[in-house]
N, C-alpha and C positions, 0 to 999 in steps of 0.2 A: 436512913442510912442507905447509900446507894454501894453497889457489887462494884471495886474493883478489882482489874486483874492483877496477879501477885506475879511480880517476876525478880522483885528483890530479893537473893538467898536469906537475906537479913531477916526477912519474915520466915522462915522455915523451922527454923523452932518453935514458935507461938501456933504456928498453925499444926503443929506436931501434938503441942500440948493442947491443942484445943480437940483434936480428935480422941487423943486419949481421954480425958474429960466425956466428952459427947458420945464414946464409944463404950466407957464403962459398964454399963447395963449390960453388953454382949457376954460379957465374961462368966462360963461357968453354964452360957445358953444355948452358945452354938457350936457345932461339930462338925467340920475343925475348928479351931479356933481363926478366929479374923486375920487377916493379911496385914493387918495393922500392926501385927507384932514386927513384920520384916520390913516396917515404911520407914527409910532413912531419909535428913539430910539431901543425899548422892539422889536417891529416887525422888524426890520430890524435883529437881535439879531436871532430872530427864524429864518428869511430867508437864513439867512448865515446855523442854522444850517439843515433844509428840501432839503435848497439847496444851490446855491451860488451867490456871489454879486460878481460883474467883472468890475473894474474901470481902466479908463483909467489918467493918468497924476494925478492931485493935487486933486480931479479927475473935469476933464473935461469933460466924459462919462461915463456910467456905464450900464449895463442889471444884470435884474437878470434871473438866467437860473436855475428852476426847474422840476426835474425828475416826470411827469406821468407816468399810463401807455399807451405806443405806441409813446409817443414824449414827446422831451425836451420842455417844456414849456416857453419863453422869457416873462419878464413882466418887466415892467418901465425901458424899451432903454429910454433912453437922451443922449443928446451932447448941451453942453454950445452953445448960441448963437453966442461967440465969436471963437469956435472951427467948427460950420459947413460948410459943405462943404469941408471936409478935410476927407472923408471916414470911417469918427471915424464908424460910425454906422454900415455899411458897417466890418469894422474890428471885431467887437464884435458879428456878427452873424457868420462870420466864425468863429469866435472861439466858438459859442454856436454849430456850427455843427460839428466842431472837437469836442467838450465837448459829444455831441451827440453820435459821434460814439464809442468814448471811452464808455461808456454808455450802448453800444449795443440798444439806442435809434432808429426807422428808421425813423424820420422827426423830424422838427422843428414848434412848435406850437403858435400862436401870435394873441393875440387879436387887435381892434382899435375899436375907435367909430364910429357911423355910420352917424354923424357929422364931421368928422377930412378927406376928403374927398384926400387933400393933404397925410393922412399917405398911405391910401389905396394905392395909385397910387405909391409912396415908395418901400410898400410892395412888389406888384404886376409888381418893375422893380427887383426887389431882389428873383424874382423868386416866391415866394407864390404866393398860388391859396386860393381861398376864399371856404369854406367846409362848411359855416354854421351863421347863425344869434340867435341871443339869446335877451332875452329883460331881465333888469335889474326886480327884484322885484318889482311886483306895480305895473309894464308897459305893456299895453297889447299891445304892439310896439317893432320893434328889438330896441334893443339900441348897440348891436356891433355885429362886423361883427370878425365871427373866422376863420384865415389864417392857411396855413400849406404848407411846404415845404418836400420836400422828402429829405433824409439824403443816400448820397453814399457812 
């Protein structure tokens, strides 16, 4: 299955209910709760166009990959419970790092929770190195931890 880029609103719903799906686990774990409560439709709409939505199959994965500056920025990887372990994930960061270089981007940049303990470890076999903690609004506590990969 090869990554492509999603620009038809027509996919916004599957790709809505694919995160919800692949997001469930969060619920109940992390504080605050996910930004995926407020991901519409409209926001998906602008994400496509700041940057881009990258789905794999009906879709069965997706990242979104937008440009900062100094790194491409990776936000809401998912892969379908029934798709992992098949590299899906893995497939979509190479392609944010090719995305990257085209870009003239030099890393790849990714948040997680500082609860989600399993993504860290993920990350950190995918080559990120952790750069930094940040604590949501309100918290006088990190709430995630920010990854970053060098781009060659």
């Amino acid at each position: 299955m090869t990554p492509q880029l999603a620009t038809d609103p027509a996919l916004w719903p599957p790709i809505l209910a694919l995160l919800h799906e692949a997001f469930a686990y969060m619920e109940g774990r992390i504080d605050p709760p996910s930004s995926l409560r407020r991901l519409t439709p409209e926001a998906l709409t602008r994400q496509a166009v700041a940057g881009e939505i990258w789905i794999i199959g009906a879709p069965v994965a997706c990242v979104f990959l937008t440009p900062q500056p100094g790194a491409l920025y990776l936000g809401k990887l998912a892969v379908a419970a029934s798709h992992r372990g098949q590299g899906l994930s893995r497939r979509l960061i190479d392609l944010a790092e090719d995305r990257a270089r085209a870009l003239r981007l030099p890393a790849l940049e990714l948040e997680t929770r500082v609860e989600l303990v399993e993504n860290q470890t993920a990350f950190q076999k995918m080559g990120f190195e952790e750069v930094g903690r940040t604590a949501h609004d309100g918290y006088d506590r990190p709430t995630s931890i920010t990854y970053r990969r060098a781009v060659f």
